[in-house]
VEXDREN-2710 file (C-alpha; in Angstrom, 1 decimal):
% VEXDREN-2710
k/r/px/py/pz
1/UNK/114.1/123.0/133.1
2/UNK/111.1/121.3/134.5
3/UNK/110.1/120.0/130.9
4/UNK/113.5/118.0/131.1
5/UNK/113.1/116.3/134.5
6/UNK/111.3/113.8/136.6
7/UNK/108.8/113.7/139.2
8/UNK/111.8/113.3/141.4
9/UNK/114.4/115.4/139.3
10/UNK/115.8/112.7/138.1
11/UNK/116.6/111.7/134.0
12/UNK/113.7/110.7/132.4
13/UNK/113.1/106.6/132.3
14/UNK/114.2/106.2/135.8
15/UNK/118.1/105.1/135.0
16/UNK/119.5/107.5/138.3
17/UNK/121.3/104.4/139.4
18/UNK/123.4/103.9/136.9
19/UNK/124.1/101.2/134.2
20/UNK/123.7/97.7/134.6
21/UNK/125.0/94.7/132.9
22/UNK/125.8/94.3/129.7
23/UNK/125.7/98.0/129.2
24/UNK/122.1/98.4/129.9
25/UNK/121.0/100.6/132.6
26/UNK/118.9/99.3/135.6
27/UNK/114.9/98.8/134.9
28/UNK/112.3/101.4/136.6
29/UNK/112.2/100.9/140.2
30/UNK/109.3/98.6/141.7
31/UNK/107.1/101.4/142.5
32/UNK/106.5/103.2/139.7
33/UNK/105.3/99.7/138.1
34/UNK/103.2/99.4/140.9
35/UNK/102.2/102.8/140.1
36/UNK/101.2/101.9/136.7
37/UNK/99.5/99.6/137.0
38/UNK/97.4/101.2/139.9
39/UNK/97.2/103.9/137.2
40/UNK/95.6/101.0/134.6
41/UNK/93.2/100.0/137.0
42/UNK/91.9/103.2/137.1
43/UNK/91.1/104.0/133.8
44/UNK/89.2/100.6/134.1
45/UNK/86.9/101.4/136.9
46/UNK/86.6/105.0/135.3
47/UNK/85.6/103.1/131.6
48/UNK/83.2/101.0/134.0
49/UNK/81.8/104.1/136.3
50/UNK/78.1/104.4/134.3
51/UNK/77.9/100.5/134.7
52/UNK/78.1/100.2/137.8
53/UNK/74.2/98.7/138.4
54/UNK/74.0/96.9/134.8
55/UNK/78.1/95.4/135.1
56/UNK/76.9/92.6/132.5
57/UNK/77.4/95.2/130.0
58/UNK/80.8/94.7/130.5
59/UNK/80.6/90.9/129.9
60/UNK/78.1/91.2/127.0
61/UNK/79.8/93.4/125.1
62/UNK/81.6/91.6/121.7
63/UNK/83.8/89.6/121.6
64/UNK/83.4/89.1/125.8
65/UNK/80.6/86.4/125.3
66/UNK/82.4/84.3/122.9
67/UNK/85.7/84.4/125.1
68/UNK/83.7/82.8/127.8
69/UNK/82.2/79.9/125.5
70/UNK/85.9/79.1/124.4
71/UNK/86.8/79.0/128.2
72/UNK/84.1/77.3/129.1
73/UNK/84.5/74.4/125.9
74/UNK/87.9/74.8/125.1
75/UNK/86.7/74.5/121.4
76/UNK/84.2/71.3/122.0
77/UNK/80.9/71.2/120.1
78/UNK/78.1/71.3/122.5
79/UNK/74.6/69.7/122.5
80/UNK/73.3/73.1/123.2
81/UNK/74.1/76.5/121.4
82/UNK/75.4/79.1/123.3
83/UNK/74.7/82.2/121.5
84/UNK/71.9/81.2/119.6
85/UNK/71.0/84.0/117.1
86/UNK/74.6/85.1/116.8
87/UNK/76.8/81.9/116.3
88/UNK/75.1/79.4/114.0
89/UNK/78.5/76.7/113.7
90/UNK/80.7/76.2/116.7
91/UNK/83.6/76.0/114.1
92/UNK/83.2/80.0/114.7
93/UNK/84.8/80.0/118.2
94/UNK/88.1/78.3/116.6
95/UNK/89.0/82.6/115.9
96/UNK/89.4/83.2/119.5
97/UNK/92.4/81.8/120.1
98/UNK/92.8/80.1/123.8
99/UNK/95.3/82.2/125.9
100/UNK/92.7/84.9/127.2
101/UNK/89.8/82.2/127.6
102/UNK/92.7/80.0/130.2
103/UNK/93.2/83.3/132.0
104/UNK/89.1/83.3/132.5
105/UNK/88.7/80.1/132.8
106/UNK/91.4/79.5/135.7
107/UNK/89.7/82.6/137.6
108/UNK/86.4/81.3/137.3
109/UNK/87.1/78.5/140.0
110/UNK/87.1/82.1/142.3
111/UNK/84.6/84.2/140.7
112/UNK/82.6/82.3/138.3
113/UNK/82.9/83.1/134.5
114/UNK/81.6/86.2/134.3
115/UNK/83.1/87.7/137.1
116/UNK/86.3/85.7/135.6
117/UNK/86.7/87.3/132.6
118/UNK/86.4/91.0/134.4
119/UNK/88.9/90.3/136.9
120/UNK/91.0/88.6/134.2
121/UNK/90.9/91.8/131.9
122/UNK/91.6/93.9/134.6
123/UNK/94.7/92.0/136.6
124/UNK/96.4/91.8/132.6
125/UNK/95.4/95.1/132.1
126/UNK/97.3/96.1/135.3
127/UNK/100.3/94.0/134.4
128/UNK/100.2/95.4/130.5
129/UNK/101.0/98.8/132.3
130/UNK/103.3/97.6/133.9
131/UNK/105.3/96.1/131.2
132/UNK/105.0/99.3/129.1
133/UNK/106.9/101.0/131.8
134/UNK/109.5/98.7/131.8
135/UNK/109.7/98.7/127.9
136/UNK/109.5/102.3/127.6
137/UNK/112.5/102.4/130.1
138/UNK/114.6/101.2/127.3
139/UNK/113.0/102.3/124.6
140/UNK/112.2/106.1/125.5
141/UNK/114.9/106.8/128.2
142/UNK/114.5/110.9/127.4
143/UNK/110.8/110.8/127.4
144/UNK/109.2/111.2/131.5
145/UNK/107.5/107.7/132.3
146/UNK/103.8/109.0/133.7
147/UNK/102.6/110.7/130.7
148/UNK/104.0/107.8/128.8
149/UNK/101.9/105.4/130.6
150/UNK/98.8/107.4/130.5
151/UNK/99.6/107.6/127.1
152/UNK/99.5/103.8/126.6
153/UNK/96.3/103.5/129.0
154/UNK/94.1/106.6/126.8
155/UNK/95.1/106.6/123.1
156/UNK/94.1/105.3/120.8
157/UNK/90.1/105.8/122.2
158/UNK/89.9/102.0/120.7
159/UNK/92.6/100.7/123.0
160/UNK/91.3/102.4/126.3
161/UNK/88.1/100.4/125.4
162/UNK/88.8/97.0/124.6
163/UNK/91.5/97.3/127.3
164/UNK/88.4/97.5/129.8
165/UNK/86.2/94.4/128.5
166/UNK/86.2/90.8/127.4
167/UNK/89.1/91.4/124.8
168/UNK/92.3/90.2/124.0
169/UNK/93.9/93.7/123.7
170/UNK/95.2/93.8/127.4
171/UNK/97.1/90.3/127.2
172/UNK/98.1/91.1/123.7
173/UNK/100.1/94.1/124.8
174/UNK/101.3/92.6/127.4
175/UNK/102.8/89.7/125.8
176/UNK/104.3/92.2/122.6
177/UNK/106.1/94.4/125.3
178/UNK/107.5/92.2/127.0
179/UNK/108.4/90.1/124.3
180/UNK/110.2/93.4/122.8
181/UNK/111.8/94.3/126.1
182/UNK/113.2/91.1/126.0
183/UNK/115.0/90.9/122.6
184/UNK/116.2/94.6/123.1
185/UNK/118.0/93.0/126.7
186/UNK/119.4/90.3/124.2
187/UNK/116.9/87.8/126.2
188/UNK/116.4/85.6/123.2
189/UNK/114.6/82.1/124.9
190/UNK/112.3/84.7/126.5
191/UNK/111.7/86.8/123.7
192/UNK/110.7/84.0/121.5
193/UNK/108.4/82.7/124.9
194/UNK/106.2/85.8/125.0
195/UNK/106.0/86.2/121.1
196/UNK/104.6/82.7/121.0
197/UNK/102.0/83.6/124.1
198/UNK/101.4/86.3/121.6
199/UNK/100.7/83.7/118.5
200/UNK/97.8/82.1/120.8
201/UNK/96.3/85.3/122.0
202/UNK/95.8/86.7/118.5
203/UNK/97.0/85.3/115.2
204/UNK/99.3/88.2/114.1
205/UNK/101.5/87.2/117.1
206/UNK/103.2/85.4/113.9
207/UNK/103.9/88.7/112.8
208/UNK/106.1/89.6/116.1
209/UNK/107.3/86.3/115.5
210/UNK/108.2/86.7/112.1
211/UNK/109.6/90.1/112.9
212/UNK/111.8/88.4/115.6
213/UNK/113.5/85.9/113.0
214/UNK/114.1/88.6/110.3
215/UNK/116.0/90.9/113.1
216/UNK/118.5/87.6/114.3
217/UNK/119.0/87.1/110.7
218/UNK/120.2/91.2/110.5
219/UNK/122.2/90.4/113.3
220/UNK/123.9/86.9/111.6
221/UNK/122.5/84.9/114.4
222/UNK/121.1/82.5/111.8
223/UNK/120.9/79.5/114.4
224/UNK/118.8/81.5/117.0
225/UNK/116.4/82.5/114.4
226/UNK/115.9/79.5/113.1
227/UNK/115.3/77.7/116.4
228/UNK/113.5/80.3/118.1
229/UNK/111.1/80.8/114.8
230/UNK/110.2/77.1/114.8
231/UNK/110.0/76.6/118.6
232/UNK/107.7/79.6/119.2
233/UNK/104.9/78.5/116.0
234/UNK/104.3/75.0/117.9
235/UNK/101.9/76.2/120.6
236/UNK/100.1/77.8/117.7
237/UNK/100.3/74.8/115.7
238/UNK/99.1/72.6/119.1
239/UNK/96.2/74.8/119.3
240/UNK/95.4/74.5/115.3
241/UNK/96.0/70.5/116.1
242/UNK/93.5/70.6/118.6
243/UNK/90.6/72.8/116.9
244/UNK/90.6/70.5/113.7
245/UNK/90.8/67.5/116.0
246/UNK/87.3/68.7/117.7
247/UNK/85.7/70.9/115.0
248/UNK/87.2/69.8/111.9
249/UNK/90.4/70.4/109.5
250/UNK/91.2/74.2/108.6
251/UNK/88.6/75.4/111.2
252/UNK/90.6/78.8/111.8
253/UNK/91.1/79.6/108.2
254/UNK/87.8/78.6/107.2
255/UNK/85.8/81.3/109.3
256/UNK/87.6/84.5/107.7
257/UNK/88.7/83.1/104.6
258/UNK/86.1/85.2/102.3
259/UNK/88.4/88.5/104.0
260/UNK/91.8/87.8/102.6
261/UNK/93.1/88.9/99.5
262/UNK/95.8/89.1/96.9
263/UNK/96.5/92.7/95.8
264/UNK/97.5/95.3/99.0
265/UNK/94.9/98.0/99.4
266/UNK/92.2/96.4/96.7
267/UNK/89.4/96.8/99.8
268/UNK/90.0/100.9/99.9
269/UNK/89.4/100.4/96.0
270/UNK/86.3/98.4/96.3
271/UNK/84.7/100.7/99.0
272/UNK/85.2/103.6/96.5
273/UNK/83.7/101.9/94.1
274/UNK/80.7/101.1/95.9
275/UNK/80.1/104.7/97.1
276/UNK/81.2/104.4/100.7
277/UNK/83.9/107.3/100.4
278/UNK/84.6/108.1/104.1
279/UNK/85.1/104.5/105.3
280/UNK/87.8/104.6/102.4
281/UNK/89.3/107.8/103.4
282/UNK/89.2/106.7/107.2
283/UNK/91.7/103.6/105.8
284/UNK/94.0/105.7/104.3
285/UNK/94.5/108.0/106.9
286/UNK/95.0/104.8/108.9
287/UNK/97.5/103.4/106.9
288/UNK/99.6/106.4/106.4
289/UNK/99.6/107.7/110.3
290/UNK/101.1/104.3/110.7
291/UNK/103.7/104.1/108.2
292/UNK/104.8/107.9/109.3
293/UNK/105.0/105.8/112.5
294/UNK/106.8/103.3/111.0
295/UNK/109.3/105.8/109.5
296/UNK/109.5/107.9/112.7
297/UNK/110.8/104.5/115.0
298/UNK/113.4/103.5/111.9
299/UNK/115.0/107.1/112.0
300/UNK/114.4/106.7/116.1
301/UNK/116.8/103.9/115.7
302/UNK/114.1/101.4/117.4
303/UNK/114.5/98.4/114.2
304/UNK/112.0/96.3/115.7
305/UNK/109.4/98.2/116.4
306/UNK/109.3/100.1/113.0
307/UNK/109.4/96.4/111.6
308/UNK/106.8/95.3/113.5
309/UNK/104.7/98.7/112.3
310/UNK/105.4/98.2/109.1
311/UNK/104.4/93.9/109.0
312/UNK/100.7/95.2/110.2
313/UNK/100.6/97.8/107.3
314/UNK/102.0/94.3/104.8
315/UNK/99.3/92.2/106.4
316/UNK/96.2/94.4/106.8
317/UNK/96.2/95.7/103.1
318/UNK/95.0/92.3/102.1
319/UNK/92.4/92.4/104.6
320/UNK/88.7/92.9/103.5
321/UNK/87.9/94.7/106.7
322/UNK/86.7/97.9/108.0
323/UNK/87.6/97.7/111.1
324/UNK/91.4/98.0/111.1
325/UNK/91.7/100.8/114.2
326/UNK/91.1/98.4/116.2
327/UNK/93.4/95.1/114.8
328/UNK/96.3/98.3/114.7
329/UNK/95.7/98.0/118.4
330/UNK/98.5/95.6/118.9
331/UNK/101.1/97.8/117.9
332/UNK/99.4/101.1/119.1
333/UNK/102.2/101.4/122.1
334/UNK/104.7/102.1/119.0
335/UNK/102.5/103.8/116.6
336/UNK/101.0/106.6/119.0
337/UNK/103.2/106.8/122.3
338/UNK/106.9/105.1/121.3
339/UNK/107.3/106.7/117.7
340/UNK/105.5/110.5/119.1
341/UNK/107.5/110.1/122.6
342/UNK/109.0/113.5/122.2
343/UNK/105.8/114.7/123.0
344/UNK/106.4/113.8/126.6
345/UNK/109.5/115.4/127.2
346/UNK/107.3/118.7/128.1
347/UNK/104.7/118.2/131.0
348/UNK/102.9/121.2/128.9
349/UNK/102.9/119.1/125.8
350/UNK/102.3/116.0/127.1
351/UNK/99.5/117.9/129.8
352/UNK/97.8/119.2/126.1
353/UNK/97.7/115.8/124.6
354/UNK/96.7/113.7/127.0
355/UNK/93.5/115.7/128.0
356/UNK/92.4/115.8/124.8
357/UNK/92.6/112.1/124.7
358/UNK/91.0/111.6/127.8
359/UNK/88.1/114.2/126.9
360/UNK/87.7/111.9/123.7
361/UNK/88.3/108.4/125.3
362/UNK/86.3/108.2/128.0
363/UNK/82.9/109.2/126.3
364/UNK/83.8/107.3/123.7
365/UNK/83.5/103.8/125.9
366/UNK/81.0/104.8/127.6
367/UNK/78.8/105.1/124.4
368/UNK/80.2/102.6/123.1
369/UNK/80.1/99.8/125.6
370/UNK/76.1/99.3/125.1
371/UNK/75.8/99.4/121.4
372/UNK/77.2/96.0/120.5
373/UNK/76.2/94.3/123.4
374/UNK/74.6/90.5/123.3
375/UNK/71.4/90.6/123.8
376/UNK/69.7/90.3/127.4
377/UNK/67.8/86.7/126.6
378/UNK/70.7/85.3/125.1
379/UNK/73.4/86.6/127.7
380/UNK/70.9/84.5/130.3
381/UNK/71.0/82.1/128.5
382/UNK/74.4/81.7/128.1
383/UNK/74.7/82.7/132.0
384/UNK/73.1/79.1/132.3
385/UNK/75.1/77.7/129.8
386/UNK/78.2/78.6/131.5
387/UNK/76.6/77.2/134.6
388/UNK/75.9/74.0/133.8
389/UNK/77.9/70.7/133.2
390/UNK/79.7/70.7/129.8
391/UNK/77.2/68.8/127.4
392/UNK/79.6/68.1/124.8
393/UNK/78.2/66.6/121.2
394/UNK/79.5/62.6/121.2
395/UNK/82.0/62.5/118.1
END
């Protein structure tokens, strides 16, 4: 049946060549990543289409601008502000953690920072899609690999969206497949590698961490878990090191602190409470699509992912934030494409789905992108800021 076969009539995931070592089979040839990523790049320029004359939308779009002062200061106090009327302490900037702001910052010896940080979203972006298709490979051998990777690029509408700016969504996934491809090869030292890329891209990176140590420990590799959790926090803990060194001690903690809680699920309560029904309802739908996600991966036999599903849920119910859909974004490649992957087994299922995504995600962006956008007077001047020699504040 066609629903059952390839582009090439071969079985789904690419594996016609047999298995490899260790029992696994070979990874997707080098031209369907190629593909994919080609694929990624073209959502991109579709996302940016209606931008073409005014692309500093792109850049001045949140959290784009502050990524480019962390590139730019690598966390230093300057004399001048560079967002004035949005950022009144430079302790602020110590929430963007630093490995997206080195990607723009080493492009922007070629292209200058603005022009950095778009080529840097879009090259990760390209190599994000990528990596899904070699996780998905492994991960859903049954499932045919294009609609998968569409899949990945278009849903959820959030991902396709901050996948296309100044955000940390494209490196994030990057570094979370391939850190998950990895331990599923029984790549350990690489595994722990990109989950600690992942620790300084965002901070529940500790999570895939964390998740990391607790499946070694199933496994009674109590050694590897042990060294491989402590070896992958101390980039993090450099980077905390340096922030506290330049903008004072607990500077990360400090800036969200007033959003953490104690008892799981007490925001959804408090929303009630105050009358705002449907931003509560929109959080528990939330929170239950991803546990059925969760559940669906266990029962799937895929351990780590369900676990890394599942340490999200744990960790956003303390969280005194709206604004969830997109933080879920991190494990969306599980949640909507991994755990639903029999979906894409049928070109007319998959065909269904994804232009309904598509017919959503696309004006989505593009409504989105000017709505919270920095302000014209204060992108220029932080155009000049970025242009200028570093004027750091003497300690």
């Amino acid at each position: 049946m066609i629903g059952d076969v390839d582009l090439v009539g071969q079985p789904c995931g690419g594996f016609a060549g047999g298995a490899g070592r260790e029992g696994w089979p070979p990874g997707p040839a080098p031209g369907r990543l190629a593909l994919a990523a080609l694929l990624a790049l073209l959502c991109q320029a579709s996302v940016s289409i209606p931008f073409v004359a005014r692309p500093d939308l792109l850049v001045r779009h949140f959290d784009g601008p502050n990524y480019l002062v962390v590139a730019k200061t690598l966390y230093q106090p300057t004399a001048v502000n560079p967002l004035p009327g949005y950022i009144y302490t430079p302790r602020y900037f110590a929430v963007h953690l630093p490995a997206y702001p080195l990607a723009v910052r080493a492009l922007s010896w070629v292209a200058g920072y603005p022009a950095g940080l778009l080529l840097a979203t879009a090259l990760l972006g390209a190599v994000s899609s990528s990596a899904f298709t070699l996780y998905a490979a492994d991960a859903a051998p049954l499932a045919h690999w294009l609609p998968l990777v569409i899949a990945f690029l278009l849903v959820p509408p959030r991902s396709l969206l901050y996948r296309s700016l100044g955000a940390t969504e494209a490196p994030m996934a990057l570094f979370v497949l391939l850190a998950v491809w990895a331990l599923r090869r029984e790549r350990t030292v690489l595994a722990f590698a990109f989950a600690s890329l992942s620790s300084i891209c965002r901070i529940n990176g500790l999570l895939v961490i964390g998740v990391f140590v607790v499946e070694l420990i199933w496994r009674r590799r109590y050694r590897t878990a042990l060294l491989g959790g402590i070896a992958s926090v101390v980039p993090l803990g450099l980077v905390f090191a340096w922030q506290d060194h330049l903008l004072g001690s607990g500077s990360f903690l400090a800036i969200h602190a007033g959003k953490k809680g104690l008892v799981p699920f007490a925001h959804i309560g408090e929303l009630i409470e105050r009358g705002e029904w449907p931003s509560a309802e929109l959080l528990v739908l939330l929170f239950v699509v991803h546990a059925l996600a969760a559940g669906r991966l266990f029962a799937r036999g895929l351990r780590i992912e369900a676990l890394l599903v599942t340490a999200h849920i744990g960790l956003f119910s303390l969280l005194r934030e709206t604004d969830l859909s997109r933080y879920f974004v991190t494990v969306a490649p599980f949640t909507f494409v991994i755990a639903w992957e029999d979906v894409f087994r049928s070109w007319r299922r998959a065909g269904a789905v994804l232009a309904l995504a598509a017919s959503l995600g696309f004006p989505y962006a593009w409504r989105s992108i000017p709505q919270n956008a920095c302000e014209p007077v204060v992108y220029e001047h932080l155009v000049r800021f970025l242009q200028a020699p570093l004027d750091p504040v003497p300690r």
